[in-house]
N, C-alpha and C positions, 0 to 999 in steps of 0.2 A: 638353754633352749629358749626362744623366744617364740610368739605366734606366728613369724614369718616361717618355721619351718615346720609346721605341720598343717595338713588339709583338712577340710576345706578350709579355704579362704575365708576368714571374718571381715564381712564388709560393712562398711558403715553407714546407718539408714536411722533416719527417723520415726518412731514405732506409728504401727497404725492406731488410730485413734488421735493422734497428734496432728493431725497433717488434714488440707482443706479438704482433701477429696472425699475424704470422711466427716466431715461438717465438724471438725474438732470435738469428738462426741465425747472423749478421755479428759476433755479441759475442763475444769472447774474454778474460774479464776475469779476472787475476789478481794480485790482491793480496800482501803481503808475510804471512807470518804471526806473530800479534802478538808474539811471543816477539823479532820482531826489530823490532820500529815502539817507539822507546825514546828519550828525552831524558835525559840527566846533564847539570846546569849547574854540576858542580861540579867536572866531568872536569877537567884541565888542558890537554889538548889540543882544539882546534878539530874534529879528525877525532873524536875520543872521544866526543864529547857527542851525536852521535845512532844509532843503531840505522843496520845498514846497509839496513834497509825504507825509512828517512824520503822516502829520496829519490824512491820511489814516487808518479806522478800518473797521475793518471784526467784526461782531458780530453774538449771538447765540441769539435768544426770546423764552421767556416762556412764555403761555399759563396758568397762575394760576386757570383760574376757567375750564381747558377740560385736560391741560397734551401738548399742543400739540408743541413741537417743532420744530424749523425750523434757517436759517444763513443767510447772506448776508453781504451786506457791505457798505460802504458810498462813496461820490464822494470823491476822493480826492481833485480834482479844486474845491470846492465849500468852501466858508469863514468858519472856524474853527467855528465863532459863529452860524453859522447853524445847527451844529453837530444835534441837539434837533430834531431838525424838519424832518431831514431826518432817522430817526428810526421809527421802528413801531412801541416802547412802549416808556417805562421811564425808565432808569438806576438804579438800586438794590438804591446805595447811594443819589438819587434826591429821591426818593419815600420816605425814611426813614422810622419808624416802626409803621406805622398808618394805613389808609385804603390805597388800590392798587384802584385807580380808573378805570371803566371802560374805554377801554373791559378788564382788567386785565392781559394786555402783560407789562413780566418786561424783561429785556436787557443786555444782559453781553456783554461789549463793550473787545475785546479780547486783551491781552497785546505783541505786537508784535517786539518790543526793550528790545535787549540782548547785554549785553556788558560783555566781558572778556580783562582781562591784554593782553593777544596776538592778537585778532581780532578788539579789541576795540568794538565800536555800529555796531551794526549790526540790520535786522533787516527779520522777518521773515512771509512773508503771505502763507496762505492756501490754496490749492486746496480744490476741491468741496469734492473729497475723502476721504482728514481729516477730514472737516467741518463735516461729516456728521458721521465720527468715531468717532469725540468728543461727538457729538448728543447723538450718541448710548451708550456713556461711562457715560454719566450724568443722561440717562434713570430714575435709581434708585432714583435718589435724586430728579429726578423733582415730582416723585411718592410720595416720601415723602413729598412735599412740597406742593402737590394738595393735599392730602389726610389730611393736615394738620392745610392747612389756614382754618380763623373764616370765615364764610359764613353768613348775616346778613341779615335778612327781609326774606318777601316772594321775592324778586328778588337775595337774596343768595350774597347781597354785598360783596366784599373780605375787611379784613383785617390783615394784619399779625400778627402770633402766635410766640412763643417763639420757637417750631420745626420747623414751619416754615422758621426761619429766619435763623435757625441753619444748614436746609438743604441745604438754599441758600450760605449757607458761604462754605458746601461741593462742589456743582457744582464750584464756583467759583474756587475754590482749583482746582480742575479737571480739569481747561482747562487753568493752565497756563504750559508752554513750557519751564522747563528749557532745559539746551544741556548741553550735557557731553562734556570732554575734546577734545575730536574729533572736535566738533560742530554736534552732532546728536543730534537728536529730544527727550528728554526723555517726557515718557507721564505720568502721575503720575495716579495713580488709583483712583475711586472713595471714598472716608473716609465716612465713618457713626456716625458723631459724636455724644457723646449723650448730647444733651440740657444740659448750663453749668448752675451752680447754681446762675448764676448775671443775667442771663432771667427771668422771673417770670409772670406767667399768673396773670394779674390783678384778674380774678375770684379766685384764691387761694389766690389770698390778701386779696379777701374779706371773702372767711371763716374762713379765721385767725383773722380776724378784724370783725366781727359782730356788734360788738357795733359802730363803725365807720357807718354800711352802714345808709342810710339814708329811713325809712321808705314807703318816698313818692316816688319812684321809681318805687314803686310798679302799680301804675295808675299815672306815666306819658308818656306823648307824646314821639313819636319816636324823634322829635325836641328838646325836653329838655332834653331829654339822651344826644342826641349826643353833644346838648348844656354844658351839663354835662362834658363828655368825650373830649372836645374839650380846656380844661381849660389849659390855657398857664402863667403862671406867668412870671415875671422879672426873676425871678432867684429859683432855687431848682427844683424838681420834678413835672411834668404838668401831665396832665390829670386826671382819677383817684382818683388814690393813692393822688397824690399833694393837689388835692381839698379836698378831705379825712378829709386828716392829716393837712391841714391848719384850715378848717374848727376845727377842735376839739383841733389845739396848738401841734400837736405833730410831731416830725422829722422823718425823714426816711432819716435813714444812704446814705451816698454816696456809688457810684458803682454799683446800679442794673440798669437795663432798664425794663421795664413794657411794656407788650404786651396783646392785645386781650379790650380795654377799653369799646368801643362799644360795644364788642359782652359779658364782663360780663355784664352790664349793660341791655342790653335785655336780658342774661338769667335771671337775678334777678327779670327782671320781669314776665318773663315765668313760674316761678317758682313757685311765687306769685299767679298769675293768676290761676293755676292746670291745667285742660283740656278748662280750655276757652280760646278765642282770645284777644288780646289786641285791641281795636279795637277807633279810634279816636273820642272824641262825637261827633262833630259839622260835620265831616263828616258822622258820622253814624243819627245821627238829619237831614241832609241836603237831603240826598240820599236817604235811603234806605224807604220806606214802612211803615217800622215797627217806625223807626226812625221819621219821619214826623208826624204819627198816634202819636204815646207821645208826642210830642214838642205841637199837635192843643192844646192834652189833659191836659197840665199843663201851658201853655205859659203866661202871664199876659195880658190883654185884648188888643186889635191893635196892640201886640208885633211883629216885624220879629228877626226872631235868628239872621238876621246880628246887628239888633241893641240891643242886647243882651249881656251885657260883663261878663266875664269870672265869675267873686263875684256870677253874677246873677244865672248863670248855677250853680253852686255849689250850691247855694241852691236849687236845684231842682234835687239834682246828686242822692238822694236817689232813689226817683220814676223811674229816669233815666236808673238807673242800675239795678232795680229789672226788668223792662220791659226787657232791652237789656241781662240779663241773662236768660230769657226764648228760647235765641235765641243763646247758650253760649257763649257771648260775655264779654268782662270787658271793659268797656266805660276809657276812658282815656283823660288827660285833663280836667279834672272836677273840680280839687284842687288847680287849680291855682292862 
């Protein structure tokens, strides 16, 4: 399921307080002063060769589960290893292409080091005016990128898509600042790229591969999917695809990247399931009514469901499920 199919619509806007109409009231922007923004290539230490400004960014945050963007900046007095902690989210390349954790703010740290044969480094910060031009220039692509990400559960977890990622590579495109010969500011336009063929939605892997998916998917736990999905090897292709094609002896070429693992994975069992819910036994046994009334009704004599192990539940998964579909449900966890 992505944000395209459920309402309302997530649009993409720039939060108030950002924006002139509101007299930038949200901005607090301060800069190093240039007296300390300095390159020596000649220093012989590592630490020597820049100004203790360099380390100064200005950055843009996205909003992946509303659209909402907004800028600001870091201290520059503050230790380079702090950079993390003073952001509101995670950096595109720290996140990499898995789930975006909540709240699902990701980070474009801004490139502000320009160097030519005649000026050498240079080095160039933003008023509140641009910050908020670039905002408005990257509009497009943050739209495509809300509208694109995997959305998972009833709480619409984010994980990223193959467009998704794709749009993120256009914003990034968008906000860097080459200068023409002059040293003016050139701004480069938003690009639409279209999703290249080395992306690949895991869910198209698995229509391709049917005889790979694995039956039991079908009635397992949110837990052992993502247990599933979370498969890391030494070496070759994880997630997935990797556990897949390991599982069955067979290779996948080098050069793709696989996207959405989680979110096929819950469709496949969405799928599975038709119009009912997937819905956990021992929570739905523990909780609910209905649930409690079948477990009195089949339980083995002084039994409690907590001392009950998984083997035992299975054989009882029949009566289990016939009950819990009167209430459209598909009990999960039962085949373990």
């Amino acid at each position: 399921m992505t944000a395209a199919d459920s309402t309302p619509r997530r649009t993409a806007h720039v939060l108030p307080g950002y924006r002139p109409d509101d007299a930038f009231m949200a901005v607090e922007l301060d800069p190093p002063p240039a007296e300390y923004v300095w390159h020596d290539e000649h220093a012989e230490q590592q630490e020597q060769r820049y100004g203790p400004g360099a380390g100064y960014h200005q950055w843009l945050a996205v909003d992946a589960c509303d659209g909402a963007v907004w800028f600001g900046d870091t201290d520059w007095r503050a230790p380079a290893e702090d950079l993390a902690d003073r952001l509101p989210g995670l950096p595109r390349k720290v996140l990499g292409d898995g789930a975006v954790p909540a709240p699902g703010i990701v980070v474009h740290l801004l490139d502000h080091l320009t160097h030519d044969e005649q000026r050498g480094c240079s080095w160039r910060f933003f008023t509140a005016e641009e910050l908020h031009a670039l905002a408005l220039r990257i509009l497009p692509g943050v739209q495509r990128l809300v509208d694109s990400m995997h959305r998972i559960g009833p709480a619409g977890e984010l994980e990223w898509s193959a467009d998704a990622a794709t749009a993120w590579d256009d914003i990034a495109q968008a906000t860097a600042h080459p200068v023409d010969p002059s040293g003016g500011l050139l701004r480069p336009g938003l690009r639409t790229t279209p999703t290249p063929a080395w992306r690949v939605e895991v869910g198209a892997f698995l229509a391709m591969n049917p005889d790979l998916c694995d039956p039991s998917w079908a009635l397992a736990t949110d837990a052992e999917l993502d247990a599933y999905a979370d498969y890391r090897p030494e070496r070759g292709y994880g997630g997935v695809p990797g556990r897949m094609c390991h599982d069955a002896d067979r290779q996948i070429e080098d050069g793709f990247t696989f996207y959405g693992h989680r979110a096929a994975l819950y469709a496949y069992r969405a799928q599975a399931c038709g119009d009912r819910t997937p819905t956990d036994a021992r929570i739905w046994l523990e909780t609910t009514d209905a649930g409690r009334g079948t477990w009195e009704a089949a339980k083995p004599l002084g039994a409690t469901l907590a001392d009950v192990p998984d083997c035992a539940l299975a054989a009882l998964a029949e009566g289990f499920q016939n009950a819990a579909r009167e209430e459209g449900l598909v009990l999960t966890g039962l085949n373990s």
